[in-house]
N, C-alpha and C positions, 0 to 999 in steps of 0.2 A: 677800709685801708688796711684794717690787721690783715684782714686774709688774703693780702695780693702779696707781703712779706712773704708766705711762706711758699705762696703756689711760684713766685718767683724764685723762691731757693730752690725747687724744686724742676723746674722748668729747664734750667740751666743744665745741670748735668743733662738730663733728657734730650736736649737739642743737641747736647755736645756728643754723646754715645752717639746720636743715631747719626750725626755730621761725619764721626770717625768711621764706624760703621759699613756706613754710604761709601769711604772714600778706599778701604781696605779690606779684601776676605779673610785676612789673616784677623785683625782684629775684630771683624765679626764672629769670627770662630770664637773669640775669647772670648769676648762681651757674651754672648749667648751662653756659652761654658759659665762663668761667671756669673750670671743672671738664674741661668739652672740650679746650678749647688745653692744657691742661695736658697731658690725658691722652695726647694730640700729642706735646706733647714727652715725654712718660715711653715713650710707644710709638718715637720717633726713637732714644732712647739704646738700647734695646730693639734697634733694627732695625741699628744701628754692631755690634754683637755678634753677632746672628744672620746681618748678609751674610758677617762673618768666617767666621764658623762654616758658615756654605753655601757659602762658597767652598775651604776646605778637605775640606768633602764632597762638592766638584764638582758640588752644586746650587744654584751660583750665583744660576741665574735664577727660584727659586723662593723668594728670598729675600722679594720685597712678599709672597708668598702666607702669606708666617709670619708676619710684622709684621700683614697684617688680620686673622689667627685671631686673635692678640694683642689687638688691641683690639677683637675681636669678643667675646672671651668675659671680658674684663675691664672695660673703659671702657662700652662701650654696655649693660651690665646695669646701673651704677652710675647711669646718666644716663636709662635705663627707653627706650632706643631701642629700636626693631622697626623690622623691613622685611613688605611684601608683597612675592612674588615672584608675579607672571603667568608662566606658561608655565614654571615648574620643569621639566616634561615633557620640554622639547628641552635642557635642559642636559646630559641625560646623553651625548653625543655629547662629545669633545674634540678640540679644542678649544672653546671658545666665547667669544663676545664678548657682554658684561652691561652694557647702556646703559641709563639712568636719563632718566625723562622730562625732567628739568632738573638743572641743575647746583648742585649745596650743597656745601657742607663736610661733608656726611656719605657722600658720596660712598667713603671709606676701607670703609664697612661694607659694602660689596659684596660685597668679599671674603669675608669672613665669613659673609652669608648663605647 
């Protein structure tokens, strides 16, 4: 019985987002916006931990490349993002550089893909 308390706190907003959602584009614009910057910041606190943690495993500089797995396999399933990738083919070479036809804020899922 404790643990229906909360998954029913929990459940509630969730049925309501996705009901308003459903019923409006404008506030799925927000609610998505909203849901993003958050996920921003729960991946930032996320990334305070993991440079610690990469820097006493002396892979400092691979610290962004964990933070975008992070919100690659958490936030952008929640939010239903995909990427296309042209020419996968030559990434297998490393280094590489992955440049995006224009610049958004979704730019973080790079990484990830």
């Amino acid at each position: 019985m404790a643990l229906l308390r909360p998954l029913a706190y929990l459940s509630v907003p969730y049925f309501t987002l996705r009901w308003v959602s459903s019923q409006s584009p404008t506030a799925r614009y927000y609610i998505k916006i909203i849901l993003y910057v958050s996920g921003i910041g729960v991946a930032s606190v996320w990334g305070v931990f993991v440079s610690i943690w990469a820097a006493v495993m002396g892979r400092r500089y691979d610290s962004n490349y964990y933070i975008g797995k992070f919100f690659g396999k958490f936030i952008e399933p929640t939010l239903g993002l995909s990427y296309e990738i042209e020419g996968a083919e030559h990434l297998e070479t490393r280094p590489s550089v992955i440049v995006g036809n224009h610049q958004t804020m979704l730019d973080i899922g790079y990484v990830s893909a």
